[in-house]
One Martini backbone bead per residue (centre of mass of N, CA, C, O) as a GRO file, in nm:
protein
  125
    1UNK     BB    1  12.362   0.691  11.032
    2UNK     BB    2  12.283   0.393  10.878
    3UNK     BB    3  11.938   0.305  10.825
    4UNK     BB    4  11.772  -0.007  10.824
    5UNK     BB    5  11.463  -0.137  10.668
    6UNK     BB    6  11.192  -0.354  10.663
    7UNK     BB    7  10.947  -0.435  10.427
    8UNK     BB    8  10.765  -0.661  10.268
    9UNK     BB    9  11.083  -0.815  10.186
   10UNK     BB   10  11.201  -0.516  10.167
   11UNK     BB   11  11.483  -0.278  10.141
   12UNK     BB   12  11.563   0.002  10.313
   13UNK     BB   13  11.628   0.393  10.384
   14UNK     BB   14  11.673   0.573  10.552
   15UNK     BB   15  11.554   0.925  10.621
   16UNK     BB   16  11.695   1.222  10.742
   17UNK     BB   17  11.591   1.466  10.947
   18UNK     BB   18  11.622   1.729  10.721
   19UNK     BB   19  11.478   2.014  10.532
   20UNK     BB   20  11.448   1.829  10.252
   21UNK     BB   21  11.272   1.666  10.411
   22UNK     BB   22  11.029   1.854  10.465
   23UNK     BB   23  10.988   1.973  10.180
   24UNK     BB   24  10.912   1.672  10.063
   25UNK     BB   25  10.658   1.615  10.239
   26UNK     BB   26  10.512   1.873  10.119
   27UNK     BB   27  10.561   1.734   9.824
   28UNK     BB   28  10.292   1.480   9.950
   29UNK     BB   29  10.091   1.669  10.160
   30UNK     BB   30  10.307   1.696  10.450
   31UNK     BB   31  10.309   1.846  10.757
   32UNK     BB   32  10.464   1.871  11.050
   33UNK     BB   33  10.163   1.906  11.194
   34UNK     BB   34  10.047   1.611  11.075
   35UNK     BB   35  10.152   1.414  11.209
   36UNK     BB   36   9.942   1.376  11.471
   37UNK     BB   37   9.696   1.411  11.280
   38UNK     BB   38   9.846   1.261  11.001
   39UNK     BB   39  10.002   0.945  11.077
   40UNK     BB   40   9.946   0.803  10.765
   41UNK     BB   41  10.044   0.991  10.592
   42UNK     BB   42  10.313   1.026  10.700
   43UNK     BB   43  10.398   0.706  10.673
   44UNK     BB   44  10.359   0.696  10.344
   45UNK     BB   45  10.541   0.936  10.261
   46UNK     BB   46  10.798   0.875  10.401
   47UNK     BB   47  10.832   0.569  10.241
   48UNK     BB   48  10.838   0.718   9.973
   49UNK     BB   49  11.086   0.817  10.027
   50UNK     BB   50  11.282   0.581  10.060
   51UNK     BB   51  11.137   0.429   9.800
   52UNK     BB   52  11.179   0.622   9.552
   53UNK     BB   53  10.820   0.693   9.552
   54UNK     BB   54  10.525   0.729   9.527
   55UNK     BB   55  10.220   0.754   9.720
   56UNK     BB   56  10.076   0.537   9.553
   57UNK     BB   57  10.318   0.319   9.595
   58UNK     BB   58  10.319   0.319   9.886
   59UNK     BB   59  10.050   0.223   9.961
   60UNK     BB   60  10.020  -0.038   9.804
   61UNK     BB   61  10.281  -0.173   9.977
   62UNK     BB   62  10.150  -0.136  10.235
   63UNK     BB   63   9.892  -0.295  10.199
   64UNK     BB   64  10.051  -0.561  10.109
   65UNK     BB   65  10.206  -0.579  10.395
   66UNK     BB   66   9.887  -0.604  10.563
   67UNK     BB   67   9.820  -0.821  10.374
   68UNK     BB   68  10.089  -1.017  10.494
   69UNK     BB   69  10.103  -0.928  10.824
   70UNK     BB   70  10.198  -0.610  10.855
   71UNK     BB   71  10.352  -0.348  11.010
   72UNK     BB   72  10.377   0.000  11.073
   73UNK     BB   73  10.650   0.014  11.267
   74UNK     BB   74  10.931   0.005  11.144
   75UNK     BB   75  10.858   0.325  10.995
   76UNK     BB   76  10.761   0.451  11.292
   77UNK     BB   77  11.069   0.373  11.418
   78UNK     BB   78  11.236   0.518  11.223
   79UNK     BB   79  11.118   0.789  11.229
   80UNK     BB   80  11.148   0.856  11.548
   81UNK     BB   81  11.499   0.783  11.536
   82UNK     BB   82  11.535   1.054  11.313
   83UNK     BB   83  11.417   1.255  11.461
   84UNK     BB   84  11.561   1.230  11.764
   85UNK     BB   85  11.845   1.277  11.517
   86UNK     BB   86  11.764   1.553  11.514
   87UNK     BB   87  11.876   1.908  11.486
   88UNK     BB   88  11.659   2.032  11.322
   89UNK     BB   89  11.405   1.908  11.490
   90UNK     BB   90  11.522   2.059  11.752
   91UNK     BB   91  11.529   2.359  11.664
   92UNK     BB   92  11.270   2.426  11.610
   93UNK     BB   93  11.124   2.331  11.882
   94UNK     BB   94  11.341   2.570  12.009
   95UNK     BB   95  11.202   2.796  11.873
   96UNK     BB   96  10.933   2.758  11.934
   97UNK     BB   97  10.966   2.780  12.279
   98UNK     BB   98  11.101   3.082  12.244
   99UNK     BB   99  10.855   3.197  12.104
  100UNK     BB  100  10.653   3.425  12.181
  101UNK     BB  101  10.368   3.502  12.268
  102UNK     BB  102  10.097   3.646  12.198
  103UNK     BB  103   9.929   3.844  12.346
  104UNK     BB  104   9.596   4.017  12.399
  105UNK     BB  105   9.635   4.263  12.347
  106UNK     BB  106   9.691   4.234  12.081
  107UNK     BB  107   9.686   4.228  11.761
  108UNK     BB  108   9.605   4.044  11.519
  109UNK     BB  109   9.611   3.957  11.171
  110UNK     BB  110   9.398   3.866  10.975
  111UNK     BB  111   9.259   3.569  10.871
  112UNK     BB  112   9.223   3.435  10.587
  113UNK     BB  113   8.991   3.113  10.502
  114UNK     BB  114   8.914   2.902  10.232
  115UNK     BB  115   8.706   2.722  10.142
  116UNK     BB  116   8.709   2.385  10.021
  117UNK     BB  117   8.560   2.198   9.853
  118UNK     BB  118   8.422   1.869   9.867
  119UNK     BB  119   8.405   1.586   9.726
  120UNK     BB  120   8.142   1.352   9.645
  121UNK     BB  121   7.992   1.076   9.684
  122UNK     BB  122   7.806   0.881   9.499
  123UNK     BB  123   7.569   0.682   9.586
  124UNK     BB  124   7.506   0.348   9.532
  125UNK     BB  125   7.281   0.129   9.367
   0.00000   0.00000   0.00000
């Protein structure tokens, strides 16, 4: 069912929860573990899909509708709705919860993580 939700004056439509919807947010750079990490990336860019917008018009978009008042629940309330009735969301859950952990006898193979450096800014003057 299509669902509509309303911010800042201005009607969106629900992105349903699916394959390649999940694979759009990664392309936004938010990734499934992030949701509860990275709340507000996670629904700048879910917003982003909705409004067919970068990220960048996304946050824009959403910053004047909480200066204007405006919170962001109802995107985080479609969110919910979608995720809940996603099939797909339901299923990895479901995958996840199904496989076994690695015991502790077992070795698992060594993962090495490149640490990247981040910019920093300098103080003004």
């Amino acid at each position: 069912m299509e669902k509509i939700f309303k911010f800042n004056g201005k009607s969106y439509r629900a992105v349903p929860f699916n394959f390649n919807t999940i694979c759009d947010l990664e392309g936004y750079g938010v990734s499934l573990g992030d949701i509860s990490e990275k709340p507000v990336s996670t629904v700048r860019a879910y917003f982003a899909l909705c409004g067919h917008m970068s990220v960048d018009e996304a946050g824009a978009e959403l910053e004047a509708g909480i200066v204007n008042g405006e919170t962001m629940n109802a995107i985080m309330d479609v969110m919910q709705e979608q995720i809940a009735d996603s099939g797909f969301f339901h299923a990895i859950n479901k995958t996840a919860e199904e496989t076994p952990q690695e015991s502790e006898d077992e070795e698992a193979p060594e993962t090495v993580v490149a640490q990247v450096p981040r910019k920093t800014r300098k103080a003004k003057a």
